[in-house]
N, C-alpha and C positions, 0 to 999 in steps of 0.2 A: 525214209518218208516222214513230212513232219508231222504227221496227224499220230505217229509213233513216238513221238518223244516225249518222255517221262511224265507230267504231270496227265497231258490228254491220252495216253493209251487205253486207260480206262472205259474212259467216257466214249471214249473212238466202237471199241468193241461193244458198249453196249448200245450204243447209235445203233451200229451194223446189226444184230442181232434184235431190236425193239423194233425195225423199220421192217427186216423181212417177216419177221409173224406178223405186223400188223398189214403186209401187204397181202401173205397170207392167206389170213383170215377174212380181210374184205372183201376178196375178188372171189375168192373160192364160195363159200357164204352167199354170196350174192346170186354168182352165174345159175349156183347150182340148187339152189330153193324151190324155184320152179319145176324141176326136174323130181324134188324130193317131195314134193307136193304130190306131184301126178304118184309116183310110185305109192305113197300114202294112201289112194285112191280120190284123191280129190278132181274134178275135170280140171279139162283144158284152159275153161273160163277161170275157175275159182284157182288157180296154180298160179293167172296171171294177176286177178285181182286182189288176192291177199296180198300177196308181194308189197303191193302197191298200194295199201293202205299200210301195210307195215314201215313203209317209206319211212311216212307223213311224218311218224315219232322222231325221225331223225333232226327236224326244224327246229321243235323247242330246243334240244340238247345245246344248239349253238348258246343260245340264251343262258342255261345255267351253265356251260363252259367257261363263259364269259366272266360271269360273276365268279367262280372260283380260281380261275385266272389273276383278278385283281384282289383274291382274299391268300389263296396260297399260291399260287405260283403255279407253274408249267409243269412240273412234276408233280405236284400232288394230283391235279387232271390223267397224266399221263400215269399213271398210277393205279387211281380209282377208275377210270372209265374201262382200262378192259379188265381188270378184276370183276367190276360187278358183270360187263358182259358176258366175260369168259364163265362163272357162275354160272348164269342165266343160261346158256348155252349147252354146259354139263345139265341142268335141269330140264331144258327140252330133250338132250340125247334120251336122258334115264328114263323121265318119263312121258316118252314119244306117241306111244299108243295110247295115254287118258288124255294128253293135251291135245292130238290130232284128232280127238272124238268130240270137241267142241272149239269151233272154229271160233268162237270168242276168245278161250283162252290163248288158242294156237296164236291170234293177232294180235294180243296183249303181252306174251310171251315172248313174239318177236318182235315186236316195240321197242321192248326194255332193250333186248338184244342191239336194235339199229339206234337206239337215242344214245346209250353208253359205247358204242362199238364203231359206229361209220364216220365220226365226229374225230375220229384220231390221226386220219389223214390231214385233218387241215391244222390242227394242233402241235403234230411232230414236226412239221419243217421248219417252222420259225424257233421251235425248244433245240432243234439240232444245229442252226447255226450260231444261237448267241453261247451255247456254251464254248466257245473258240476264239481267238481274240484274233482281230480285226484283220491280221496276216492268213489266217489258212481258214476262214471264216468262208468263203467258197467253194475248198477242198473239204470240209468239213461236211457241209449243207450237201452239196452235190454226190461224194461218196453214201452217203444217210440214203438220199434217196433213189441213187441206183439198188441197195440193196434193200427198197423198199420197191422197188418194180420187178426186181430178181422174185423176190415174194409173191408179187401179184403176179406172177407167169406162171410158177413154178405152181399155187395154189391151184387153180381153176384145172389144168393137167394132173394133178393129183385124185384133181375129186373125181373127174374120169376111170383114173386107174381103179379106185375105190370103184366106181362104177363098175366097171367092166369085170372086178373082180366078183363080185353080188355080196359085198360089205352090204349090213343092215344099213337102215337110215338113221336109227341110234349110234351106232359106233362110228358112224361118217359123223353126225352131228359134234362126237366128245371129240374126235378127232381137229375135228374144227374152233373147235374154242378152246382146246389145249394150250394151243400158242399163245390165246390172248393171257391166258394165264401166267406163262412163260415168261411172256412180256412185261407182264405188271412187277413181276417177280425180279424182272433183273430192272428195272425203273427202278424201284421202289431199294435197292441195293448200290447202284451202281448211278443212278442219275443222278444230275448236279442241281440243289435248288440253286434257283434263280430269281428269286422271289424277293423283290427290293433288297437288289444286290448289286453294286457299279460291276462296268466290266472288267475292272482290274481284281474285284474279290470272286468272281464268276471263273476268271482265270486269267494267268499272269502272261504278260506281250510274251509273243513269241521269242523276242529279241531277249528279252531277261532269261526268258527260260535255257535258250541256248548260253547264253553268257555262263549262268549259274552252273550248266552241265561243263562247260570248259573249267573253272574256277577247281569245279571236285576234282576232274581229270590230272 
Protein backbone atom coordinates (compact mmCIF):
# COMPACT_ATOMS: atom_id res chain seq x y z
CA UNK A 1 0.00 0.00 0.00
CA UNK A 2 1.42 3.34 -0.79
CA UNK A 3 0.37 5.31 2.07
CA UNK A 4 3.12 2.58 3.76
CA UNK A 5 6.11 3.48 2.17
CA UNK A 6 9.02 4.80 3.97
CA UNK A 7 8.92 8.42 4.39
CA UNK A 8 4.65 8.66 4.83
CA UNK A 9 4.21 5.63 7.16
CA UNK A 10 4.52 7.86 9.97
CA UNK A 11 2.36 10.53 9.30
CA UNK A 12 -0.06 7.71 7.72
CA UNK A 13 -0.54 6.22 11.33
CA UNK A 14 -0.70 9.26 13.04
CA UNK A 15 -3.52 10.64 10.56
CA UNK A 16 -5.34 7.27 11.45
CA UNK A 17 -4.95 7.43 15.12
CA UNK A 18 -5.51 11.85 15.44
CA UNK A 19 -8.79 11.42 13.26
CA UNK A 20 -10.54 8.50 15.35
CA UNK A 21 -10.07 10.26 18.87
CA UNK A 22 -11.10 13.30 17.43
CA UNK A 23 -14.15 11.65 15.98
CA UNK A 24 -14.35 10.17 19.16
CA UNK A 25 -14.49 12.67 21.30
CA UNK A 26 -17.00 14.96 19.11
CA UNK A 27 -19.75 12.78 18.57
CA UNK A 28 -19.59 11.04 21.83
CA UNK A 29 -19.41 14.44 23.82
CA UNK A 30 -22.01 15.78 21.87
CA UNK A 31 -24.87 13.05 21.87
CA UNK A 32 -24.27 12.45 25.19
CA UNK A 33 -24.41 15.87 27.34
CA UNK A 34 -27.72 16.07 27.30
CA UNK A 35 -28.31 12.76 28.81
CA UNK A 36 -25.41 13.86 31.48
CA UNK A 37 -27.12 16.90 32.15
CA UNK A 38 -30.48 15.16 33.06
CA UNK A 39 -28.60 12.64 35.20
CA UNK A 40 -26.95 15.70 37.03
CA UNK A 41 -30.31 16.72 37.86
CA UNK A 42 -30.86 19.41 35.55
CA UNK A 43 -34.47 19.29 33.56
CA UNK A 44 -35.48 18.39 30.47
CA UNK A 45 -35.60 22.15 29.39
CA UNK A 46 -32.23 23.10 30.89
CA UNK A 47 -30.24 19.56 29.43
CA UNK A 48 -31.40 21.06 26.07
CA UNK A 49 -30.76 24.59 26.41
CA UNK A 50 -27.40 24.65 27.95
CA UNK A 51 -26.24 22.51 25.27
CA UNK A 52 -27.10 25.09 23.15
CA UNK A 53 -25.69 28.15 24.30
CA UNK A 54 -22.69 26.03 24.84
CA UNK A 55 -22.69 25.84 20.94
CA UNK A 56 -22.50 29.47 20.46
CA UNK A 57 -18.56 29.20 21.73
CA UNK A 58 -17.75 27.12 18.90
CA UNK A 59 -18.32 30.32 16.16
CA UNK A 60 -15.48 32.54 17.51
CA UNK A 61 -12.90 29.51 17.47
CA UNK A 62 -13.10 29.46 13.62
CA UNK A 63 -11.97 33.15 13.76
CA UNK A 64 -8.72 32.56 15.97
CA UNK A 65 -8.19 29.27 14.12
CA UNK A 66 -7.89 31.09 11.32
CA UNK A 67 -5.32 33.44 12.50
CA UNK A 68 -3.17 30.73 13.87
CA UNK A 69 -3.43 28.94 10.80
CA UNK A 70 -1.71 31.90 8.84
CA UNK A 71 0.78 32.50 12.10
CA UNK A 72 1.95 28.71 12.69
CA UNK A 73 0.54 26.35 10.61
CA UNK A 74 -1.83 23.31 10.77
CA UNK A 75 -0.21 21.62 13.42
CA UNK A 76 0.35 23.87 15.89
CA UNK A 77 -3.82 24.35 15.87
CA UNK A 78 -3.98 20.72 15.71
CA UNK A 79 -1.97 20.49 18.59
CA UNK A 80 -3.16 23.26 21.03
CA UNK A 81 -6.88 22.93 20.35
CA UNK A 82 -7.42 19.48 21.87
CA UNK A 83 -4.81 19.82 24.42
CA UNK A 84 -6.40 22.78 25.85
CA UNK A 85 -9.96 21.06 25.38
CA UNK A 86 -8.82 17.83 26.50
CA UNK A 87 -7.62 19.75 29.83
CA UNK A 88 -10.71 21.54 30.18
CA UNK A 89 -12.47 18.35 29.96
CA UNK A 90 -10.44 16.50 32.67
CA UNK A 91 -11.34 19.69 34.83
CA UNK A 92 -15.08 19.29 34.45
CA UNK A 93 -14.75 15.29 35.06
CA UNK A 94 -12.79 16.11 38.51
CA UNK A 95 -14.66 18.77 39.29
CA UNK A 96 -18.16 17.77 38.26
CA UNK A 97 -20.23 18.36 41.28
CA UNK A 98 -18.88 22.29 42.18
CA UNK A 99 -19.12 23.13 38.41
CA UNK A 100 -22.76 21.52 37.95
CA UNK A 101 -23.81 23.60 41.07
CA UNK A 102 -23.69 26.74 39.08
CA UNK A 103 -24.90 26.74 35.72
CA UNK A 104 -22.73 29.61 34.75
CA UNK A 105 -19.70 28.02 35.21
CA UNK A 106 -21.01 24.65 33.98
CA UNK A 107 -21.63 26.95 30.27
CA UNK A 108 -18.37 28.77 30.52
CA UNK A 109 -16.74 25.32 31.16
CA UNK A 110 -18.19 23.87 28.21
CA UNK A 111 -17.49 26.80 25.88
CA UNK A 112 -13.86 26.52 26.40
CA UNK A 113 -14.60 22.76 25.85
CA UNK A 114 -16.72 23.35 22.30
CA UNK A 115 -14.53 26.59 21.00
CA UNK A 116 -11.00 24.47 21.31
CA UNK A 117 -12.72 20.96 20.71
CA UNK A 118 -15.63 20.93 17.82
CA UNK A 119 -13.33 23.23 15.57
CA UNK A 120 -10.95 20.10 14.77
CA UNK A 121 -13.21 18.52 12.43
CA UNK A 122 -13.05 21.13 9.88
CA UNK A 123 -9.18 21.69 10.45
CA UNK A 124 -8.02 17.93 10.15
CA UNK A 125 -9.11 17.19 6.47
CA UNK A 126 -7.31 19.79 4.62
CA UNK A 127 -3.93 19.07 7.40
CA UNK A 128 -4.45 15.39 6.25
CA UNK A 129 -4.34 15.67 2.63
CA UNK A 130 -1.55 18.08 1.95
CA UNK A 131 0.75 16.26 3.99
CA UNK A 132 0.99 13.61 0.75
CA UNK A 133 2.08 14.51 -2.52
CA UNK A 134 -0.21 14.97 -5.18
CA UNK A 135 -0.15 10.96 -6.15
CA UNK A 136 -1.89 9.48 -3.00
CA UNK A 137 -3.13 12.80 -1.77
CA UNK A 138 -6.78 11.19 -2.04
CA UNK A 139 -5.85 7.86 -0.58
CA UNK A 140 -4.46 9.79 2.11
CA UNK A 141 -7.38 12.47 2.96
CA UNK A 142 -9.91 9.68 2.35
CA UNK A 143 -8.27 6.83 4.67
CA UNK A 144 -7.89 10.04 7.69
CA UNK A 145 -11.37 10.29 7.51
CA UNK A 146 -12.79 6.89 7.35
CA UNK A 147 -11.09 6.46 10.46
CA UNK A 148 -12.36 9.50 11.66
CA UNK A 149 -16.07 8.32 11.20
CA UNK A 150 -14.78 4.80 12.66
CA UNK A 151 -14.44 7.12 15.76
CA UNK A 152 -17.59 8.86 15.51
CA UNK A 153 -19.69 5.46 15.70
CA UNK A 154 -17.59 3.79 17.89
CA UNK A 155 -17.81 7.01 20.46
CA UNK A 156 -21.58 7.69 20.91
CA UNK A 157 -21.92 3.41 21.56
CA UNK A 158 -19.32 3.63 24.06
CA UNK A 159 -20.87 6.29 25.93
CA UNK A 160 -23.98 3.90 26.10
CA UNK A 161 -21.93 1.17 27.26
CA UNK A 162 -20.69 3.61 30.02
CA UNK A 163 -24.24 4.25 30.51
CA UNK A 164 -25.72 1.16 30.85
CA UNK A 165 -22.98 0.17 33.05
CA UNK A 166 -23.81 3.15 35.84
CA UNK A 167 -20.12 4.84 35.18
CA UNK A 168 -20.22 8.18 37.27
CA UNK A 169 -20.53 11.34 34.98
CA UNK A 170 -17.03 12.21 36.17
CA UNK A 171 -15.33 9.25 34.80
CA UNK A 172 -17.49 9.28 31.64
CA UNK A 173 -16.50 12.90 31.34
CA UNK A 174 -12.08 12.06 31.79
CA UNK A 175 -12.94 9.21 29.73
CA UNK A 176 -13.95 11.59 27.05
CA UNK A 177 -11.41 13.96 26.85
CA UNK A 178 -8.69 11.38 27.28
CA UNK A 179 -8.43 11.00 23.58
CA UNK A 180 -8.26 14.62 22.87
CA UNK A 181 -5.26 14.40 24.91
CA UNK A 182 -4.11 11.47 23.02
CA UNK A 183 -4.36 13.30 20.10
CA UNK A 184 -2.57 16.46 20.79
CA UNK A 185 0.18 14.00 22.09
CA UNK A 186 0.74 12.13 18.95
CA UNK A 187 0.24 15.69 16.75
CA UNK A 188 2.41 17.34 18.60
CA UNK A 189 5.23 14.09 17.94
CA UNK A 190 4.40 12.83 14.89
CA UNK A 191 2.67 15.50 12.72
CA UNK A 192 4.24 17.28 9.77
CA UNK A 193 4.50 21.18 9.87
CA UNK A 194 3.42 22.65 7.13
CA UNK A 195 3.62 26.03 7.71
CA UNK A 196 5.17 27.95 4.74
CA UNK A 197 6.48 25.01 3.33
CA UNK A 198 6.33 23.95 -0.83
CA UNK A 199 4.92 20.64 -1.25
CA UNK A 200 8.09 19.03 -2.25
CA UNK A 201 9.69 20.08 1.38
CA UNK A 202 6.05 18.92 3.12
CA UNK A 203 6.92 15.64 1.35
CA UNK A 204 8.82 14.12 -1.54
CA UNK A 205 6.65 12.97 -5.08
CA UNK A 206 5.69 9.64 -4.74
CA UNK A 207 7.65 8.86 -7.78
CA UNK A 208 11.16 9.95 -6.00
CA UNK A 209 10.40 8.22 -3.18
CA UNK A 210 9.79 4.88 -4.94
CA UNK A 211 12.78 5.50 -7.28
CA UNK A 212 15.00 6.26 -4.05
CA UNK A 213 13.64 2.93 -2.30
CA UNK A 214 14.79 0.93 -5.70
CA UNK A 215 18.24 2.75 -5.76
CA UNK A 216 18.97 1.17 -1.82
CA UNK A 217 17.46 -2.00 -2.90
Amino acid sequence: MRLWRNVYRRRTVANWIFGFFIGFFEFSFIIWLPTTLVNLGYSDAQSVNYPMLIIFFAIPSVFLALFLLNKGGSKLVLTLYPLIAGIFMLILGVFLPQIAAQPVFLVLVGGVIFFFGTTLLGIFPPYSAEVYPTEIRGAGAGWAAGFTRIGSFIGPLFGGVLLDLGISAQVELIIFGAPLLIGALVMLLYGVQTHKQSLEQISPSFVETVSTEQVGD
